[in-house]
C-alpha angles and dihedrals in degrees: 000000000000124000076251095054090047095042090049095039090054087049086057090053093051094048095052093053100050096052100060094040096059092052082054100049105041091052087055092043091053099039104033088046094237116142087180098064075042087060089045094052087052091058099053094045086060096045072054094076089015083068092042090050080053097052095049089052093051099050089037100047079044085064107124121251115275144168091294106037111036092173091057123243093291093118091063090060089082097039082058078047088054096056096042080061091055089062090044089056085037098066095033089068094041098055084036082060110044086041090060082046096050088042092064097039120078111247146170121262121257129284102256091222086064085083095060091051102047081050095060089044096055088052100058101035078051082058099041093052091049093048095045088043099057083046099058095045083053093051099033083235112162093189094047077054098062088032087064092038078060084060086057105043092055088046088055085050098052089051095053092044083047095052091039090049093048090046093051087046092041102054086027118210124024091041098070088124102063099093086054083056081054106059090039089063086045082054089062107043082046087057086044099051092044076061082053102051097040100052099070098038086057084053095060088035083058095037091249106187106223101133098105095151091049091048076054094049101047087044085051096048095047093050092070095054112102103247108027121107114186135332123236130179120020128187120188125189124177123227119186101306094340131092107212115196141197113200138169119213128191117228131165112305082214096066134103121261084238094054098044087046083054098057099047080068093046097060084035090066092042087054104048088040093048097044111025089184089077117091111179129021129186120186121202107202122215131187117251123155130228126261 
């Protein structure tokens, strides 16, 4: 299966889940008077789209090379991450919003089967990060990386609407409201995690260079290729799920053009069979000479 297939067949999965979940959710929260499981609903109505938004920027930044893009459509995968982000920070202020409200409106104390809802719920969005995460490290995806962090942040929800819901239940009357408190504090980490999720996909956006191991790998590949003597500078940019790289090699100064030229695909070829993440590769070739 291709790191694509992986990558789409993980967004199904997430789209799926949320889905039922918020029509869960959002029955318990109504009938079991817990704004916090209604916050939770919300959230999950917005990782919906957030998840279809996904989809779409996989398949798109996977678009094959052509006259106007050279390098392929693998830039566009974390501006699809960026608005993912915007619906993280989205509900976050929605459910931020109606909680401050709650707070401030009498109400009747949760339903005590809720627990037993949100609990079953944590259990499975613990699941689903861990699933869509594994997933996003296999196929290199920013945005199935904040589609699994999704996953998390509604984990982390369900857990503060399950500790608000137990306190309210717990002292009784009078602390109605706790549950509300609950899904305030959700409100923050959710804001937090969308900073989570942003920042790195601002550092491929601006070509960050923060792929040291993979600098090591490609240095360590191209040290077993006859010819080639050692290996100097090596720049390394992502692209959707594709690691494109620019890197000088020394060979023999006593060689022919048309040998030196042979060997940059040589080690071309090594590079792109030994490590099948990197797109495209560009050798400069300088001129050492041999102890």
């Amino acid at each position: 299966m291709s790191h694509e297939e992986k990558a789409i067949k993980a967004t199904y999965f997430s789209i799926i889940g949320n889905t039922c979940l918020a029509v869960v959710k959002g029955l318990a929260g109504f009938f079991g008077n817990s704004y916090a499981l209604i916050a939770d609903a919300i959230e999950s109505t917005t990782d919906i789209f957030a998840s279809f938004l996904v989809l779409f920027g996989i398949k798109y930044s996977n678009k094959p090379a052509d006259k106007n893009h050279p390098y392929g459509h693998g830039r566009a995968e974390p501006l699809f991450t960026f608005l993912v982000v915007g619906f993280l920070i989205t509900s976050a202020t929605v459910i931020a919003y109606e909680s401050i409200r709650n707070i401030q409106t009498p109400h009747d104390l949760p339903k005590p089967w809720t627990l037993f809802v949100l609990g079953a719920i944590i259990i499975w969005k613990e699941y689903s990060f861990r699933l869509v995460m594994k997933r996003s490290v296999e196929t290199n995806s920013s945005s199935l990386k904040a589609d699994a962090w999704h996953h998390r942040s509604d984990a982390i929800t369900s857990v503060a609407a399950f500790v608000g819901i137990s306190i309210a239940l717990f002292l009784g009357k009078g602390y109605e409201a706790a549950d509300d408190w609950a899904a305030l504090f959700a409100s923050v980490f959710i804001l937090y995690n969308s900073y989570l999720i942003f920042r790195p996909a601002l550092g491929e956006i601006m070509d960050e260079h923060v792929y040291d191991d993979l600098v090591v790998e490609i240095r360590k590949v191209s040290a077993h290729v006859e010819g080639i003597i050692d290996t100097e500078k090596c720049f390394i940019r992502k692209a959707g799920m594709k690691y494109h790289v620019d890197l000088h090699a020394i060979v023999d100064a006593t060689i022919s053009v048309k040998e030196g030229h042979d060997l940059a695909h040589k080690l071309k070829d090594s590079l792109q069979t030994e490590i099948p993440e990197l797109g495209h590769v560009l050798i400069h070739v300088e001129p050492g000479y041999q102890d």
